[in-house]
C-alpha positions in Angstrom: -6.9 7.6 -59.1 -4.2 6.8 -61.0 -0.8 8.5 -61.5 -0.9 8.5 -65.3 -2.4 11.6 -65.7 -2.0 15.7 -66.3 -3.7 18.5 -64.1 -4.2 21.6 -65.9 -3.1 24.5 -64.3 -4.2 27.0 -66.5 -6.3 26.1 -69.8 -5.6 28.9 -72.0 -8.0 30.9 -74.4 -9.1 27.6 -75.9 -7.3 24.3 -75.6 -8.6 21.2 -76.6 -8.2 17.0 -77.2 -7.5 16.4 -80.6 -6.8 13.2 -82.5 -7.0 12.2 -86.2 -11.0 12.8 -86.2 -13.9 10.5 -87.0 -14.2 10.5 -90.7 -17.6 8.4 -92.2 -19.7 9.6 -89.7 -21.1 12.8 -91.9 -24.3 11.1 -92.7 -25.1 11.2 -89.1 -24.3 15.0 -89.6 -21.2 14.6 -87.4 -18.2 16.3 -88.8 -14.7 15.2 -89.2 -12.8 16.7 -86.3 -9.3 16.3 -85.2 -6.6 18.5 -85.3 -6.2 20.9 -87.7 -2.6 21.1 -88.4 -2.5 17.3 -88.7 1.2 17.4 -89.9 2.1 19.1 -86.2 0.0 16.5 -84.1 2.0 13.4 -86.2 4.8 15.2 -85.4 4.6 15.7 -81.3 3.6 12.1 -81.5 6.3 10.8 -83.5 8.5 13.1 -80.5 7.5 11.1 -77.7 7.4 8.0 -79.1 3.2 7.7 -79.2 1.3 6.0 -82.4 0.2 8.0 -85.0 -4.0 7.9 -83.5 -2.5 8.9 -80.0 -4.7 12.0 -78.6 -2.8 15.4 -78.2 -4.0 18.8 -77.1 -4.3 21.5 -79.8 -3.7 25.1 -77.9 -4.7 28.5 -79.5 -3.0 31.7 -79.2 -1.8 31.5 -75.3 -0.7 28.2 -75.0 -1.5 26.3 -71.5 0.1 25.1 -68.2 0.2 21.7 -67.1 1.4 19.5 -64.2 2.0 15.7 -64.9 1.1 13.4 -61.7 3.7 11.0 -63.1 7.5 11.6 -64.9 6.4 12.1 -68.6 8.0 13.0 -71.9 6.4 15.8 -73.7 6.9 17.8 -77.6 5.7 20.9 -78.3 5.5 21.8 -82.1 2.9 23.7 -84.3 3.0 27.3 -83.7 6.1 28.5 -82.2 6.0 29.6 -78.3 8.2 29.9 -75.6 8.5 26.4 -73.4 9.6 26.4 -69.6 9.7 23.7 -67.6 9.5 25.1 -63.8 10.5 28.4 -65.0 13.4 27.5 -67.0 13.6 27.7 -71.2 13.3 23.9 -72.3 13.5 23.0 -76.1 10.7 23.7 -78.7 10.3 21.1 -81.3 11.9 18.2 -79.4 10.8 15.5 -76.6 12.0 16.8 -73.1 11.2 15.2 -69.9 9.3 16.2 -67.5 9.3 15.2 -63.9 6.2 14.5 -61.8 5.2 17.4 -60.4 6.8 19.9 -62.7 5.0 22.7 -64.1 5.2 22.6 -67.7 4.2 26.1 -69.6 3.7 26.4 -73.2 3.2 30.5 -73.5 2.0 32.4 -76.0 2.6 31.9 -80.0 5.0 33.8 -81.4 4.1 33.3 -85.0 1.0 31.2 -85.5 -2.4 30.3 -83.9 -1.8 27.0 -82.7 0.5 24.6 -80.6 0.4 21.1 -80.1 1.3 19.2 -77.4 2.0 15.3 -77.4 2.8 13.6 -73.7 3.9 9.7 -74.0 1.5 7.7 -73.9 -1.5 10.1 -75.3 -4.5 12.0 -73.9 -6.6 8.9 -72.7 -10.0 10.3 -72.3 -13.0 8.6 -73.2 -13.2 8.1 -77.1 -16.5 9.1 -79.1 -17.4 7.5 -82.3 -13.9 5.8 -82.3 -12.4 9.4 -81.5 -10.8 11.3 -78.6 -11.2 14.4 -80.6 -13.4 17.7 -78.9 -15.6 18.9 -81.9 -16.6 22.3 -81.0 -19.4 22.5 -83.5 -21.8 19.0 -82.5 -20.1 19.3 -78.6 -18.8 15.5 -79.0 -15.5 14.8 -77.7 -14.4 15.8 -74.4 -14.9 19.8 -73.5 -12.5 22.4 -74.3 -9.9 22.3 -70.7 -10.7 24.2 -68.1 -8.3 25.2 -65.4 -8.0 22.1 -62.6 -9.1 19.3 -65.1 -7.6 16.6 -65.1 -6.9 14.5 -68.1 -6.3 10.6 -67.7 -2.7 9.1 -69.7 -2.4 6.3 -71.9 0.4 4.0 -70.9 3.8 5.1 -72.6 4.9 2.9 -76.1 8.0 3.0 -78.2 10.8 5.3 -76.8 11.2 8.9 -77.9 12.6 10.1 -81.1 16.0 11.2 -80.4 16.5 14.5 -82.0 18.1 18.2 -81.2 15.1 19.4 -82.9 12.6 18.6 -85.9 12.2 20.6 -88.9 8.8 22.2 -89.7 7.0 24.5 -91.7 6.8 28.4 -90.4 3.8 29.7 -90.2 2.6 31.6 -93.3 3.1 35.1 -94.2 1.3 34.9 -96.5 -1.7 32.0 -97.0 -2.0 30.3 -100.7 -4.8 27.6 -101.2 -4.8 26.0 -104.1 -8.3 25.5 -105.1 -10.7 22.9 -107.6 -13.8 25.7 -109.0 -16.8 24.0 -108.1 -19.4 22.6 -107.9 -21.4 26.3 -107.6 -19.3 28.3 -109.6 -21.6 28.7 -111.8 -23.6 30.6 -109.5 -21.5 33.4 -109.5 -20.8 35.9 -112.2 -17.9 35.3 -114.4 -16.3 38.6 -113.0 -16.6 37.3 -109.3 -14.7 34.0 -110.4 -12.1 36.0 -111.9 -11.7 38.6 -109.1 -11.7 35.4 -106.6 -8.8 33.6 -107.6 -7.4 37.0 -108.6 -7.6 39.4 -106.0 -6.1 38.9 -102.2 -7.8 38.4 -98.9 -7.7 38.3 -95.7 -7.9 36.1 -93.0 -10.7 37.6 -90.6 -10.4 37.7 -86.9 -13.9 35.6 -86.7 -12.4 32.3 -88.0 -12.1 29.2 -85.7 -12.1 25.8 -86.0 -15.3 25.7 -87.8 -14.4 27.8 -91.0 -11.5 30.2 -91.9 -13.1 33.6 -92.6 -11.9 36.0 -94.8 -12.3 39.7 -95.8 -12.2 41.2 -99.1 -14.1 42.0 -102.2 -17.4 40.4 -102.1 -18.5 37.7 -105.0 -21.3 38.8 -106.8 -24.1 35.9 -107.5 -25.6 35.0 -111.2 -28.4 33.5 -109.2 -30.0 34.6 -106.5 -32.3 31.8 -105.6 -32.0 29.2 -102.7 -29.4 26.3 -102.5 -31.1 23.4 -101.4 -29.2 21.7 -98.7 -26.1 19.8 -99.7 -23.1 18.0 -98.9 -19.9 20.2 -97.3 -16.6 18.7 -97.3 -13.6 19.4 -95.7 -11.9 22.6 -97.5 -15.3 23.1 -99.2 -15.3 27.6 -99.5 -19.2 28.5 -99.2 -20.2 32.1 -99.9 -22.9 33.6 -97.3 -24.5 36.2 -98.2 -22.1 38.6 -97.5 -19.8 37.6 -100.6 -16.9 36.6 -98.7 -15.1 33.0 -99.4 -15.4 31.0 -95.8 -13.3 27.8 -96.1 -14.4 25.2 -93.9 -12.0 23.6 -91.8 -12.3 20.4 -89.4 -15.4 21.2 -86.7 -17.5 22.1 -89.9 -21.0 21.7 -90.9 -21.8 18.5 -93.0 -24.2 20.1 -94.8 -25.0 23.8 -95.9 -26.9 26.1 -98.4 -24.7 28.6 -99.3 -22.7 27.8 -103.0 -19.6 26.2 -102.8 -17.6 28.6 -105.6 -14.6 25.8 -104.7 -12.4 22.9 -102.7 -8.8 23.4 -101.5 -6.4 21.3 -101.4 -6.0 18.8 -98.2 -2.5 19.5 -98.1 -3.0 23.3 -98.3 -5.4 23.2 -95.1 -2.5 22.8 -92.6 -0.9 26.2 -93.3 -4.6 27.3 -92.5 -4.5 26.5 -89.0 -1.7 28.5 -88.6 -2.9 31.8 -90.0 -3.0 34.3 -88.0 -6.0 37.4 -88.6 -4.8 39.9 -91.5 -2.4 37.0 -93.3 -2.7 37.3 -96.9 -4.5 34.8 -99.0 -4.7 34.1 -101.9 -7.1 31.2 -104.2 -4.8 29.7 -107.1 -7.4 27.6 -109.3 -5.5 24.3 -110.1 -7.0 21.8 -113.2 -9.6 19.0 -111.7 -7.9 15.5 -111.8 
């Protein structure tokens, strides 16, 4: 077996391989994928000197522990957490190196839902559909970690950024998603439009990678029919039946038949990822282009 590679020592509540996805495939009813704070995958990458596509490992909540067979550099960004590196504080934010055999622990979030870690070289598992990425929804991609995998390394590329430490967004306090109405607004009363992008939420402790779920005031329907099947797309907010907004994130459905009141904003659905349950949000309606 080669040396290139990371033992997991402890998996955490859910850790997975996540790349930049595999967009195009949503006629096959395969969904996107890939990481969901996209901005703190680039960035671990860009750390250890690893292209853009490089695979990474997206941790939730509690972080994981890991043991590199061979001397590796390694960022951790996203959601801050406590780093050691055999029991001793190493930086947050930056490339440090980490010996073979070392034990590596990235604890638990401090603000946030979700840590990324990049390791020169990139996550090397077996790629699906031209992605490394694990999409919980279809089961493609490698499975979530479990402790005493072991995970396979790419060979190491460009050297490592060399920075004290790399600025990046806090998680929010409170979530805005600037939102497109449509295409089903029109199935909801011209009250529930108003109270949705007037009124607050909250982010619900059921969200995941598949959809962030919120609580608040219900939306009441105009029509009460069925929704034939249709088309979801990333940032796509369906209303179940319940009444609250659900905005889909990476892992989700490609098609669905609840009405689609709206569509945030890619560039909103980063901060998403990082919301922890009981954030604030709020849906600002922005003009269509």
């Amino acid at each position: 077996m080669t040396d290139r590679a990371l033992a997991v020592v402890r998996a955490g509540a859910l850790t997975t391989v996540q790349d930049r996805g595999r967009p195009g495939h949503a006629h096959l009813g395969v969904p996107r994928s890939g990481a969901l704070d996209a901005p703190a995958a680039a960035l671990v990458n860009r750390l250890v000197g690893n292209r853009p596509e490089a695979a990474v490992l997206e941790t939730t909540l509690n972080g994981c522990t890991l043991r590199p067979r061979s001397e590796v550099t390694v960022a951790v960004a996203g959601a801050p957490c406590p780093v050691t590196l055999d029991g001793r504080p190493v930086a947050w934010g930056a490339p440090v190196r980490v010996s073979a055999g070392a034990l590596l622990d990235v604890g638990t979030a401090v603000s946030g839902v979700r840590s990324y870690v990049g390791v020169s070289g990139g996550l090397a598992v077996e790629a699906v559909l031209g992605s490394r990425s694990t999409d919980l929804l279809s089961g493609l991609g490698p499975p979530p970690l479990t402790d005493g995998a072991v995970l396979p390394l790419g060979t190491p590329g460009r050297l490592h950024a060399r920075v004290d430490v790399a600025p990046q967004p806090a998680p929010p306090a409170e979530l805005v998603l600037r939102v497109t109405l449509g295409p089903r607004d029109d199935w909801f009363t011209p009250d529930a439009v108003r109270a949705f992008t007037a009124r607050t939420y909250r982010v619900s402790s059921a969200s995941n990678r598949i959809g962030l779920r919120t609580e608040g005031p219900a939306l009441e329907r105009a029509l009460t029919g069925e929704l034939p099947s249709e088309g979801m797309v990333l940032g796509a907010i369906q209303v179940p039946p319940d009444g609250r907004p659900l905005v889909f994130l990476a892992d989700h459905p490609t098609t669905g038949g609840y009405p689609v009141i709206a569509v945030v904003r890619a560039a909103d659905l980063p901060a998403a990822a990082q919301a922890v349950p009981g954030t604030p949000v709020r849906f600002v309606a922005v003009r269509r282009h």
